[in-house]
N, C-alpha and C positions, 0 to 999 in steps of 0.2 A: 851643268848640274850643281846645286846648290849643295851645303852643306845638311839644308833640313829633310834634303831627296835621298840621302844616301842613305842605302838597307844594308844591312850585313848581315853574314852568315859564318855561321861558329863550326868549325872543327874540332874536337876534344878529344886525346886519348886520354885513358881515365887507369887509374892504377887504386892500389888499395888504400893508399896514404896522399895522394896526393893527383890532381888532374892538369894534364897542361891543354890550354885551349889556344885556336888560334886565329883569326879572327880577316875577315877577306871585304874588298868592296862588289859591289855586283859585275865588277867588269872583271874578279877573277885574283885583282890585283890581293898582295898579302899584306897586311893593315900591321898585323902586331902578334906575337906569343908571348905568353906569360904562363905560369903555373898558380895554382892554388889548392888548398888545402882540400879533403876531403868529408867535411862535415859541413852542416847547415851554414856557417858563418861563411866558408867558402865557396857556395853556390851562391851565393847572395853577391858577396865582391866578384864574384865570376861574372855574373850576368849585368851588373852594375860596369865593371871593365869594358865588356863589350856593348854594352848600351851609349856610352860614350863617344862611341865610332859612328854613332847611328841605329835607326830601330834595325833590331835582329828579328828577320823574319825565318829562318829555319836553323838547326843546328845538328851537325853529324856527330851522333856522339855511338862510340866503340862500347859496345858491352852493357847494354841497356839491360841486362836481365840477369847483371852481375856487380861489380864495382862501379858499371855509371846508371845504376835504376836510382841513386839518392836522388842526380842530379838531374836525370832524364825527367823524373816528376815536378824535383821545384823547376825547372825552365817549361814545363807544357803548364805549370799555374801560371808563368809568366805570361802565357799566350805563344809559347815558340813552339814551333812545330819541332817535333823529334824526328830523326831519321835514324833508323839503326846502319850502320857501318859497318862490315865485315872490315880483317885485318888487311893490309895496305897487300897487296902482288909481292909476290915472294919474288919474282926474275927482278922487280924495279928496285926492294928492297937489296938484295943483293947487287946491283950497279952504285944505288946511291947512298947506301948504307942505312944505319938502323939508330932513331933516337924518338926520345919523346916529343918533341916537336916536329921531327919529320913528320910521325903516324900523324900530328894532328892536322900538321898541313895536306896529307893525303887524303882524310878524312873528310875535312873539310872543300875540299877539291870533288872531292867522290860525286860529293853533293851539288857543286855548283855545275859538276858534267853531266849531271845526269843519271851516273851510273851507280850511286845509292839512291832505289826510291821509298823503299820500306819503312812505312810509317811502325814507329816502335809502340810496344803494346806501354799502353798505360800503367798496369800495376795497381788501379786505386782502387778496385771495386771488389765482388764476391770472388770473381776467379781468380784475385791473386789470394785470396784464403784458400781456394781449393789446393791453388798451386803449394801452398806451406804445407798443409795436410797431408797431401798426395806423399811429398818430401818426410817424412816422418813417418807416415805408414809402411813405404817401399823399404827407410833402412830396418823398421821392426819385424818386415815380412824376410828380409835379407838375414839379421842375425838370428831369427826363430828360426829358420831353415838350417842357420850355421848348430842352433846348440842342438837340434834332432838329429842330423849326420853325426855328430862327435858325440852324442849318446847312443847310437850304434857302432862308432867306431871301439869306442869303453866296452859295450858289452861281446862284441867279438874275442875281445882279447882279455877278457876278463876271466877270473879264476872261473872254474867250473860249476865252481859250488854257488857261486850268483850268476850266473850265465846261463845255469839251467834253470831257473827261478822266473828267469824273462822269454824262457822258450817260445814262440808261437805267439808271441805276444803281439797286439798294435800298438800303433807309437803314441796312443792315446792313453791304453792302460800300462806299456811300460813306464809313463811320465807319471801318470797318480801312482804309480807304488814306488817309484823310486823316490818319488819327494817324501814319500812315509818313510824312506828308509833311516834306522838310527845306529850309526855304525861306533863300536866300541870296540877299544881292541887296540895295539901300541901300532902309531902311523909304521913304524916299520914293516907290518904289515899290507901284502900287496892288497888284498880283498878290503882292508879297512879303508886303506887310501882310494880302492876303486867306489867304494858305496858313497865317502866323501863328496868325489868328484860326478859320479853319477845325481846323487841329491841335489847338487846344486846343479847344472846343470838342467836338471827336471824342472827345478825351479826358476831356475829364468825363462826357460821355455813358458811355462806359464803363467809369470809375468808379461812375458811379449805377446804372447796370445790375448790374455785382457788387455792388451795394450792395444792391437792390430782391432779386435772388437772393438771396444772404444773407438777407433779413428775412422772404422768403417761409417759406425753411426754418424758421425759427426760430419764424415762427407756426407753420406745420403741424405742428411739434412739440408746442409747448404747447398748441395745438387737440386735439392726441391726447393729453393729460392734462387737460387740463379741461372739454373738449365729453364728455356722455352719447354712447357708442355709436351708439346708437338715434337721437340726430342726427346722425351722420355720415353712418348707412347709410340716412338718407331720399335718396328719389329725387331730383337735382337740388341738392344741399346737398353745398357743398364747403368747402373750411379758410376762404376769405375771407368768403362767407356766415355761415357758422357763426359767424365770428368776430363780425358785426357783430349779429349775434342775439345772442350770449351777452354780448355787450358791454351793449345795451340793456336785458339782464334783471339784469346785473350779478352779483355776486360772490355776493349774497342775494338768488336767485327765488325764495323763499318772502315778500318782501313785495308777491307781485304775488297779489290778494286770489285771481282768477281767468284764464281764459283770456280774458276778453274786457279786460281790464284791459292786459294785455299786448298782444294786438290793437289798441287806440286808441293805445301807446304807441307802436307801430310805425307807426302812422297808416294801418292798413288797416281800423279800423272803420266802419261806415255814417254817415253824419252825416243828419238828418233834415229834409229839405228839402222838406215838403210845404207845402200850401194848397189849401184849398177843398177842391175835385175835385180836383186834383193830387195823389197819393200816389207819394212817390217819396224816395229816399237821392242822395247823391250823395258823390261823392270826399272823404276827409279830407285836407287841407293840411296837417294838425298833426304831433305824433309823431317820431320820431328817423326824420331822411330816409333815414339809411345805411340802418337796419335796414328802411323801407321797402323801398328799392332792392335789397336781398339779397330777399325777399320778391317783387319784382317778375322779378328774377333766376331764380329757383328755378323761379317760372309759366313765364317761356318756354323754359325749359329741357322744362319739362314738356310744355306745348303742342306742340315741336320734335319731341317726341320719346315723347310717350305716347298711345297711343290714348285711353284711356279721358278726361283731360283736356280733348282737341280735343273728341272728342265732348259733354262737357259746357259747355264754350263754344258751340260750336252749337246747342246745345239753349235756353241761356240767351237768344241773340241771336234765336231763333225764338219767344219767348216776350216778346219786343218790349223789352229791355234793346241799349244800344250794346255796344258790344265792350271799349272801357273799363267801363263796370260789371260788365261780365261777369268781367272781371281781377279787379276790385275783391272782386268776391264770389270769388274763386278765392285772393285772397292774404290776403283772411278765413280762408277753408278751412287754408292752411297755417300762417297765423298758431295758430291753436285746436290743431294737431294737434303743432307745436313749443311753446307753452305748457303742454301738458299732457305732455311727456318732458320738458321743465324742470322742473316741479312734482317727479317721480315719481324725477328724478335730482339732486337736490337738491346742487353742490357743496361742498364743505367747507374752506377753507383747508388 
């Protein structure tokens, strides 16, 4: 084998300042480690380092969807195929110990055994905007929830004379009078300090409300330029669902080999849980929970509201399955039927 035959393949663990890669020939052997910088100018001498060895035809890189998504994209411009990497076996980390060049020579191993095959999501097209949105809406829908609790908890314990003012109230009309409220009166008092803290409080709430509006719109927008039709108009699949589906299959669902592939990802595939005489599946824990919980979403929507559905849950529970399995097999069913108008609708940046 000549020098111009020889392919290499890259390992990288990747950190927030810095990435060490490490670089192998096809037959396994280890070529070289080096570290490099974490910004543009350092995936550039990254790939330039290991192009040196010979063309790099794949690369195992740890953390595609966190510290190495800079570098995961400039090497898939380069033409290299990305693999995503889980962290290296905790039993071999503990025999051989723990550094940055280990992870990357394990990494990069994973990949040449076999045992990383997971082509990593792109990041460059509509659904990695869904994904930023999504990320921003979830922590305004988080602390809106926080400042409605802790304006109940104020008005519990609040003097009487404002506490009976919000009796019976909803948490919509306690929030508009509270933010009218104009408290005067020396902060040493409790009730002045309580309407303070009540007022603003009101008022972030609805701020983060126009805010959580705002971002809805903004997904349902870009859900109607990047979600396939044909997902939208299934039964029970709305912009937030859709969202957390197209998120899980990413930018490129053409690296999901099949529908059951997409299935386990969502963690509604069967797990096999038998013994002996026992023959039996049970729930998968694993999988991206959102895109579970959209899945789980969609079934009782259906259940609520479809004959045909209910009836097939019935059917399952008479045939000696719990009610939870019987979900399980139903958000199977839609799992396969949304993998397969993913496949057939293929985005495009």
């Amino acid at each position: 084998m000549t020098e111009t035959d020889l392919e290499v393949t890259l390992g990288v663990d990747t950190h927030k300042d810095a990435h060490v890669a490490a670089v192998f020939d096809q037959l396994g052997r280890l070529l070289a480690t080096q570290a490099f910088a974490a910004n543009g100018a350092g995936y550039d001498d990254l790939f330039e380092w290991a192009s040196g060895y010979g063309p790099v035809v794949a690369a195992g890189v740890e953390g595609t969807g966190s510290w190495g998504a800079g570098l995961a994209r400039s090497l898939a411009e380069a033409g290299v195929e990305i693999i995503e990497v889980n962290r290296p076996n905790r039993q071999r980390r503990r025999l051989d110990g723990k550094s940055d060049p280990a992870d990357a020579i394990a990494a990069g191993r994973a990949v040449l055994a076999g045992d990383a095959t997971a082509i990593a999501k792109t990041g460059t097209g509509p659904v990695e905007g869904l994904r930023m949105l999504r990320c921003a809406r979830r922590s305004a829908n988080k602390a809106r929830t926080q400042a409605a609790n802790q304006i109940h908890s104020l008005l519990d314990t609040a003097p009487e004379a404002l506490r009976g003012e919000f009796r019976d109230l909803a948490l919509r009309q306690i929030v508009a009078r509270a933010a009218r409220l104009r408290p005067h009166g020396p902060l040493t008092d409790p009730l002045t300090a309580t309407k303070i803290a009540l007022r603003s409080l009101a008022r972030r709430f609805q701020d983060l409300d126009h805010e959580r509006s705002y971002l809805d719109q903004q997904i349902a927008e870009l859900v109607e330029l990047a979600a396939p039709r044909e997902l939208l108009d299934q039964y029970g699949v709305g912009p937030h669902t859709a969202t957390a589906l197209l998120i899980a299959a990413g930018d490129n669902p053409e690296r999901l080999h099949n529908e059951a592939s997409f299935a386990a990802l969502c963690g509604s595939s069967p797990v096999d849980a038998s013994s002996g005489r026992q023959q039996r599946h049970r729930l998968n824990r694993g999988g991206d929970r959102e895109a579970n919980h959209a899945l789980w979403r969609i079934v009782m929507v259906r259940l609520a509201h479809d004959p045909t559905t209910r009836a097939y849950l019935e059917r399952r529970i008479k045939d000696g399955k719990t009610k939870r399995e019987a979900i399980r097999c139903l958000k199977r069913y839609v799992a396969r039927d949304i993998a397969r108008i993913l496949k057939r609708h293929q985005q495009t940046p």
